[in-house]
C-alpha positions as CSV (number, residue, x, y, z in Angstrom):
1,X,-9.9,-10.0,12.4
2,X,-7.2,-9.9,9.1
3,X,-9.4,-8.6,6.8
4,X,-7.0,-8.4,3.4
5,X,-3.8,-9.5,3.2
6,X,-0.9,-7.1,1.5
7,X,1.8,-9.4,-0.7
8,X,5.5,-8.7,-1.1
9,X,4.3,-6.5,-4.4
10,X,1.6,-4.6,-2.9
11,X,4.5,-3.4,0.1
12,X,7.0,-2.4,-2.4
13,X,4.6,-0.5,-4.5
14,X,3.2,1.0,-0.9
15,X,6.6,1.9,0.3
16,X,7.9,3.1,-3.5
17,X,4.6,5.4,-3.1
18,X,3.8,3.6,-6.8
19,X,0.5,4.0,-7.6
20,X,-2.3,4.4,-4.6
21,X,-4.1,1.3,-4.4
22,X,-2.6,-0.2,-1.3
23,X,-2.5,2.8,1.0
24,X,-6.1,3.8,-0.2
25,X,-6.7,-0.2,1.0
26,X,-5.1,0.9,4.0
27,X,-7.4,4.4,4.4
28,X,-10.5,2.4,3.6
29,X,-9.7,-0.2,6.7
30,X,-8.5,2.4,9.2
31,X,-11.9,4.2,8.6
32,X,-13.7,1.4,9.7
33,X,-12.5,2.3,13.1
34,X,-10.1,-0.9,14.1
35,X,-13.4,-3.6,13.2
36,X,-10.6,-5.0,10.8
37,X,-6.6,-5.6,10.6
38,X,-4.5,-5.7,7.1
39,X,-2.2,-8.3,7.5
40,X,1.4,-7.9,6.8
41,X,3.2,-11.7,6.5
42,X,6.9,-11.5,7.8
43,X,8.0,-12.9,4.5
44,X,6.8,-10.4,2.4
45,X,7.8,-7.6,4.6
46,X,11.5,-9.2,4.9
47,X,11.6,-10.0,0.7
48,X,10.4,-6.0,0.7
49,X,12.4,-4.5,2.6
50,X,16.2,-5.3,0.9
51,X,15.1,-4.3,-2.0
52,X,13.9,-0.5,-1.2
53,X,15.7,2.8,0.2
54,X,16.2,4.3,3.0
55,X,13.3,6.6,2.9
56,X,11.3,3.7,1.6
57,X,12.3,1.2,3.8
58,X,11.0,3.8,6.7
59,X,7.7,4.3,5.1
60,X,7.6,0.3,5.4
61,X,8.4,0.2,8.9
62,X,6.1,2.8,10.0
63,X,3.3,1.1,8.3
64,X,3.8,-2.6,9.8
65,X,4.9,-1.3,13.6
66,X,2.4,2.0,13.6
67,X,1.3,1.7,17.0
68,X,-2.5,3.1,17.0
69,X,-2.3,1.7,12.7
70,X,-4.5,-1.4,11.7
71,X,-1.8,-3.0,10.3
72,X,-0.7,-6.6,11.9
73,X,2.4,-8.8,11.5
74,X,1.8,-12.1,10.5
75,X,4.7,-14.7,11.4
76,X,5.8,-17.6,9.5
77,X,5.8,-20.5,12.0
78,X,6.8,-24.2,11.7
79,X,5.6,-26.2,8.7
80,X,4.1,-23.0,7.2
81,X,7.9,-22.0,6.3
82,X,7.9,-25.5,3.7
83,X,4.4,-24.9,2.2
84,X,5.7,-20.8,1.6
85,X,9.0,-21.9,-0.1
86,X,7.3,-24.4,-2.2
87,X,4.6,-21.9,-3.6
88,X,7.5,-19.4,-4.1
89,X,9.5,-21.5,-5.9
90,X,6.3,-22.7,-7.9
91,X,5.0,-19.5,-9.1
92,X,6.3,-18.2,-12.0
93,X,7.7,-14.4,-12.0
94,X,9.7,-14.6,-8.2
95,X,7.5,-12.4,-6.5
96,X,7.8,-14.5,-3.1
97,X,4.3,-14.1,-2.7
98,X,3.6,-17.1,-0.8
99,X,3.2,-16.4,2.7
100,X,0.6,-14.0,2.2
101,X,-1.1,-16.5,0.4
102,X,-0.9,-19.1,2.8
103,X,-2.5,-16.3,5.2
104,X,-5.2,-15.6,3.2
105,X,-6.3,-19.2,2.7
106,X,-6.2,-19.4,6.2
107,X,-8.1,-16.5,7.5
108,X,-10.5,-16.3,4.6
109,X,-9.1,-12.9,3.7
110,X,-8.4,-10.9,0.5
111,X,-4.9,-10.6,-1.2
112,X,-4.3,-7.5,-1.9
113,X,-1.6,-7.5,-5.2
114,X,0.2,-6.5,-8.2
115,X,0.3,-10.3,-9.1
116,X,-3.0,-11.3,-9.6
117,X,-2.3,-14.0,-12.3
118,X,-0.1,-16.0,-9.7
119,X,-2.3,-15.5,-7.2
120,X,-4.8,-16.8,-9.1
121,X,-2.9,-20.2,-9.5
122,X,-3.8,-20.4,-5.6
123,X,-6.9,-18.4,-4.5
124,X,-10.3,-17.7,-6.3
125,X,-11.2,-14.8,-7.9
126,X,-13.3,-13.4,-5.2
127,X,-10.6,-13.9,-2.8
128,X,-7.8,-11.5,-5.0
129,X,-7.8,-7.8,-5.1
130,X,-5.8,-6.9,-8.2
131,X,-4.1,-3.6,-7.2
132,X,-3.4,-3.3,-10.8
133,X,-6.4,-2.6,-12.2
């Protein structure tokens, strides 16, 4: 079961080793000994990954393909890939956030982000964990 749900921001700040919010998020869900999965959404990973270096862009890759990790790649199938663009091109700031949440309205998980005020245009409160804070 996807328990939280890492955006676009929260990979680039994982990868960019900025700040330690999302790989303590990552720490606290491997602990629990694989009873949960963070979800990484194709979309984020792919509007991550151009924008990082080389050693970043491995750190990236090694968390969404870890073999024995709790990390899971969600894809972005059929109609999903209109409602995604939509809320990307809605949401102020071009964080391409979308897809992740369109996964976590769907499996009842937790955002994990650096872009909590978009998110909160979407999700409820209880449903965002502002990395920020």
């Amino acid at each position: 079961m996807v328990r939280v749900v890492l955006d676009t921001t929260a990979l680039l700040a994982y990868s960019q080793l900025r700040g330690m919010a999302a790989a303590e998020l990552v720490a606290m869900v491997e602990e629990e000994g694989g009873a949960a999965l963070v979800g990484i959404p194709a979309a984020c990973f792919q509007a991550a990954y151009p924008q990082l270096q080389d050693d970043e862009r491995a750190r990236l890759t090694e968390l969404a393909t870890k073999v024995e990790g709790v990390t899971v790649i969600l894809p972005l199938v059929g109609g999903d890939t209109v409602e995604v663009a939509v809320l990307d091109d809605r949401l102020p700031g071009g964080k391409q956030i979308g897809h992740a949440i369109v996964e976590a309205q769907r499996r009842g998980a937790h955002l994990a982000t650096y872009a909590a005020s978009q998110a909160l245009q979407e999700l409820p409160p209880d449903s965002v964990l502002d990395l920020a804070e």
